[in-house]
Structure formats: C-alpha cells, structure tokens
N, C-alpha and C positions, 0 to 999 in steps of 0.2 A: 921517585916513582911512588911510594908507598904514599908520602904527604901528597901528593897531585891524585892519587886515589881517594882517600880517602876526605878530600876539599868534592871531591866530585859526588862521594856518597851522600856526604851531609848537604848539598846541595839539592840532590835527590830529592831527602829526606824531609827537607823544608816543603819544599815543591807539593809533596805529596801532604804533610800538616795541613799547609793554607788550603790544601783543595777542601780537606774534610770539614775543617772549621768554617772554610764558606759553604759548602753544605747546609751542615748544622745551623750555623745561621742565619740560612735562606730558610732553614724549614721554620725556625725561632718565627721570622718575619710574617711567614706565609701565616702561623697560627695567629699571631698577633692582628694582621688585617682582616684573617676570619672572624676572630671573636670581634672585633671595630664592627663591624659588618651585620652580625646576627642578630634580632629581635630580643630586646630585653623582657624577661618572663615578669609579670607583674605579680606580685605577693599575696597572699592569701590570708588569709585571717587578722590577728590583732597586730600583728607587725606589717599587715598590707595597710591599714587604716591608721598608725600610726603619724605618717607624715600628714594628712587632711587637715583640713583648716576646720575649725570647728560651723557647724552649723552645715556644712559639705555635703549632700546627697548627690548619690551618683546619678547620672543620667540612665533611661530606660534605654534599654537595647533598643534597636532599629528593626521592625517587624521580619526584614529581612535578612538579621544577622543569624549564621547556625552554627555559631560558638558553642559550648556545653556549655558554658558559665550563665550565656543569655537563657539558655531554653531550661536549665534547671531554675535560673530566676524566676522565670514566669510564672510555673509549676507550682516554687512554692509561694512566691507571695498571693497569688490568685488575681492582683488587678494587670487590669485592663492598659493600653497608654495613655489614657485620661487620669489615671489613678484611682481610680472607682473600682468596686468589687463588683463584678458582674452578675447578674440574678441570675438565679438559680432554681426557673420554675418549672425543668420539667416535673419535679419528683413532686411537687404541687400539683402540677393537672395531672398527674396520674393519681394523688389522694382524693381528689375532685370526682372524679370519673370512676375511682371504686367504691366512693360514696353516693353519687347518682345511682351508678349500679344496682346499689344495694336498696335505695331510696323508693323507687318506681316501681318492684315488686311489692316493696310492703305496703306502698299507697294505694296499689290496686288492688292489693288483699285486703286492705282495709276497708277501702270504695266497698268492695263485694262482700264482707261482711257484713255493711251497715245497708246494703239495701239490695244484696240481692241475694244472701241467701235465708235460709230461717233460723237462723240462731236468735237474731234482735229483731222480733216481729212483735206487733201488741197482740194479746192473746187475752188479757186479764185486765175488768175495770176494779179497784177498791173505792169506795167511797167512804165517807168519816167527816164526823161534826152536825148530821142531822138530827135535830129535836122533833119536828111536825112533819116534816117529807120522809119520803123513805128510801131507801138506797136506789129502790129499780125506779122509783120516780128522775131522781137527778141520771144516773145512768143511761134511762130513756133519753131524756131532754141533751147529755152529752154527746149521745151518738159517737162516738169512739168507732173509725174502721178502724175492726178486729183484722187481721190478716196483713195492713202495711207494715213496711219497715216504723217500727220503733221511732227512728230518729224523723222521721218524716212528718211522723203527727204535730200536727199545728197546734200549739197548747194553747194560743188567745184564740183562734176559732171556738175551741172546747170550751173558754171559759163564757165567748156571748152566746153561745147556743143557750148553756146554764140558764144564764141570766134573763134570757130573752126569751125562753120557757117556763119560768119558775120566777117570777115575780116576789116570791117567798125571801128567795136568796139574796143577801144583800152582798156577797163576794164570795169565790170559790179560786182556790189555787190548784194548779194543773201540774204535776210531774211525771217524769218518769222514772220508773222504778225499773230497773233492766235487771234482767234481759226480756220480759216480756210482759210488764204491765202498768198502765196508767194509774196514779193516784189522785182522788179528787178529794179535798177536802174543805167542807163546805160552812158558810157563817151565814145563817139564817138570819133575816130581819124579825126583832123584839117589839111587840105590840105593848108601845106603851100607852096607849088610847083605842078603842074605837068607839065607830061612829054611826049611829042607828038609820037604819034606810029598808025601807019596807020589809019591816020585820025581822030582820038580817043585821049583822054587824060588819062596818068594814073595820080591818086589824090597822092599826096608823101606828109609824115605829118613829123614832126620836126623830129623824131628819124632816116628819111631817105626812111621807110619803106613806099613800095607802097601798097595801099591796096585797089583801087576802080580802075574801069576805069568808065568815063563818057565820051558823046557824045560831050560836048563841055566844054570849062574851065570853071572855074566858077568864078565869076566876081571879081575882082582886084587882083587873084593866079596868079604869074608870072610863064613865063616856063620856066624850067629847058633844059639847054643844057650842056649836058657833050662833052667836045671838047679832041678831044687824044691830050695829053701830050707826052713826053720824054717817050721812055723806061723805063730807072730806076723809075721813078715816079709813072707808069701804073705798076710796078711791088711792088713798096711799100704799094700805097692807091689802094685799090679797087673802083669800081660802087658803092658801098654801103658806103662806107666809103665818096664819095666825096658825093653823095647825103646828106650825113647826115652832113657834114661842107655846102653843100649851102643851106639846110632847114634853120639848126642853123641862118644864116648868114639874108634868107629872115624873117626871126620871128623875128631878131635883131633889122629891119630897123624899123626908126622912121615912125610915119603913114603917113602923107604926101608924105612922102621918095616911103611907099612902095604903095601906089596907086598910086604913076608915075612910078611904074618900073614896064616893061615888061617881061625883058629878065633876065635870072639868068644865066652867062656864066663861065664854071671851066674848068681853062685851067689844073690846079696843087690843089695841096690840099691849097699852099698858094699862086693862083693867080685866084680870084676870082672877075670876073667884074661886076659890073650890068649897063644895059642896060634901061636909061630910057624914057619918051617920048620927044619931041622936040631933038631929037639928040644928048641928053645927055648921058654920062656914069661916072661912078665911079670907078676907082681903090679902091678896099674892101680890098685884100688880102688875109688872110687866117681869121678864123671865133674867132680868138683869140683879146681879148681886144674891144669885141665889143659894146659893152656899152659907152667907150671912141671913137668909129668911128664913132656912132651914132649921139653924143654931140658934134664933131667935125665938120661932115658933114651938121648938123643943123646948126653951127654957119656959116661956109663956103659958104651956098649955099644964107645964107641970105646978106654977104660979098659981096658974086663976085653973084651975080644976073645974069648977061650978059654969065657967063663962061658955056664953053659948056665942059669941063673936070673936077673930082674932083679926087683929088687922099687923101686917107685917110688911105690908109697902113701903115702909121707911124703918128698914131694918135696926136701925139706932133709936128708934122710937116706938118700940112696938106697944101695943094697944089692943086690950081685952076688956069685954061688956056681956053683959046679958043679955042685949037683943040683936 
C-alpha cells in the first residue's frame, strides 16, 4: 500500500516537472523567435563605420524618408541631393535693398544740393595773370551767370567768350573754386614785333599773329618791315608765314642783342636782316638754327667791337666788316 502510494506520488510529481519545464521552454523559444524576428539597430559612430569598405559613402536619404538620422543629416551638412550647397541670397537681397535704401536719399540730396539749392551757386568772379588788360575788362568779356548752380557753369563756353572778346589773350583757364566762385587766369599774348600802319602800331607776338593795335610801340618791340620779295617767294611764304619766322627770329635774339635792334627787315623767308642802332646790321637768315646764331653773334660782336656788319647765316662761319 505504502510502495503503490508512493509510485503514484512520484508519478504525479514527474507529471507536474515536464509541465513546467515545457513552459519554460516554450517561453525560452517564443523569446528566441522574437529576437529572430526584430529589426537589427544599426551603430552609431566609429564602431558603426568600422566594418565599410574604404572609400564607402553613404547614400543620401530619400527626400521622403522622416527618420531623425535623415533630417538631422540634412540640417547639418546643408547640401542639397545633387550635393551642392544651396545659395543662400536672401540675406544678400536684403544687404542690396538696405543699400539702395540708403543710396537714393543721398543721390537726391546730393542732385539738390548741386543745383537746387544756394549753397553752390557762382557768386564771385577772381581773375589773375593780367599785364595790359584789366580784371573788369576779361570779367566783362567772361560773362559768368552770377546766380546758376556752380557745377552748371560751362567752363569752355567761358574760356571762347575770353578769347573771342579779348584778342589780347592768348589762353585763359577756367575753374571753379567752391562753394561759390569762378577762377580765370589769364596768358596774355607778348609783342614781340609791331607793325606800323597809319600812324599806329599793330602788337605781333611769336606765333605771327596780330592782335592789338596801340598808339605807340612799346619800349625796346622792334618793327617789323615786310619788304616784297621775288615773285616765286611771295607766292611760297605768305604775310603770316614771314611774320611768324621774324617774331621767331626777334624772341631768339640774345637781350642785349635785342634792346639795340630797331628794325626787323624780311626780304625772304631766309633773308632776314636786323637793323641795329649805331648803324649796325646783322645778316640773320632765315629763323632756323637760332640758338647757334645767337651764341655766334654774342661771341662776334664782342670779337670785332669796331665792326659795323655781322653776318651770322652760317652760324659755323660767322663774319664781321665794316660796311
């Protein structure tokens, strides 16, 4: 009885092990097929790049994936799916535009400074550099409107008016002087000839040109006499042409030279005499190589003292006489 009991307990007792151990090992299983089952988590950092094949860049997320890993990617590397860094102008048109801004007020306060209000108006003429004319003379002849904008005055209008009233003047420069006054300063033409005409002198300055008459010569300007030439000769050099080789030729003469000459005589363009005082003359020539006629006629005249001819037309040859 006892053994027949207890064959039945331990029967039980089996009964009841297997059940739990199959349990237990159903749950073992069930974990097992779970984890088989579940998405393996991909790594992160230097141990996620570890296994890659060298040279391996990942591919770009898919515009439409909304993973955190993709949309922080994005974030921070800043391109695009071309791989381009995308521009970045608006902060540009908005530097643009508060630049304009700024730009268009001060243009138009500028505009209306210079010509519409009276700060930079001409007010004042100065003029400077005249010898024979006088300031209200060229000022006259300028005509400067007094009351325009400043920057409006026409400075080459200013400067043919000058010229084109005042025959005198051989160039005048025009500025301005701001805030409110024109500057003229003026280069009279140098008589270095005139040329007798009823009774009167016209003033002739180096270039030939006559451009004054005056009542009497003016003190040490020798005169000019054009004496007719040859035919062919009067038909090669004109009036203007010879006056402008005997200026050349009196502007050449050493000073001494040229406060004793009187007379400036052109027979030809190259037979040019001067006429000095004590009954002196000069064979000149023509107005070429004058520098050396000069330096010749200086050393000559201090040579031959007594000599009442010099000839200096062949400035390597010069040549003094007493008739």
């Amino acid at each position: 009885m006892v053994r027949a009991a207890r064959t039945a307990k331990s029967d039980k007792g089996e009964r009841t092990g297997g059940t739990g151990k199959g349990a237990a090992a159903g749950k073992v299983a069930a974990a097992g097929r779970g984890a088989g089952t579940a998405r393996p988590v991909r790594p992160r950092g230097a141990a996620g790049t570890a296994g890659r094949a060298p040279g391996h860049r990942p591919a770009a997320p898919s515009c439409g994936s909304g993973s955190g890993s993709g949309s922080r990617g994005g974030r921070g590397s800043g391109t695009g799916a071309g791989g381009t860094r995308p521009a970045r102008w608006l902060p540009k048109r908005r530097t643009l535009l508060l630049v304009l801004a700024l730009l268009v007020p001060l243009c138009g306060f500028g505009l209306w400074a210079l010509y519409g209000s009276s700060w930079l108006r001409a007010e004042n003429v100065s003029v400077g550099g005249t010898r024979v004319l006088s300031e209200k003379d060229v000022t006259r002849a300028a005509a400067v409107p007094l009351g325009d904008p400043l920057i409006s005055i026409d400075k080459g209008a200013v400067r043919e008016r000058v010229r084109r009233a005042l025959p005198r003047v051989r160039d005048v420069t025009v500025e301005r002087s701001w805030p409110h006054d024109i500057s003229l300063t003026v280069t009279e033409r140098r008589p270095e000839l005139v040329m007798e005409s009823a009774g009167k002198y016209v003033e002739v300055d180096v270039d030939g040109v006559r451009f004054a008459t005056v009542g009497k010569p003016p003190k040490g300007v020798p005169v000019l006499v054009l004496q007719g030439g040859s035919r062919p000769a009067q038909e090669h050099f004109s009036d203007t042409r010879l006056r402008r080789e005997a200026a050349r030729v009196a502007a050449a003469l050493p000073e001494p030279v040229r406060r004793a000459t009187r007379v400036v005589r052109v027979r030809s363009y190259d037979d040019i005499t001067l006429e000095l005082t004590g009954k002196r003359t000069v064979g000149w020539g023509s107005s070429e190589r004058a520098e050396a006629k000069a330096t010749a006629l200086t050393a000559l005249m201090k040579a031959a003292e007594d000599a009442t001819h010099f000839d200096v037309s062949a400035p390597s040859a010069p040549a003094a006489s007493d008739s």
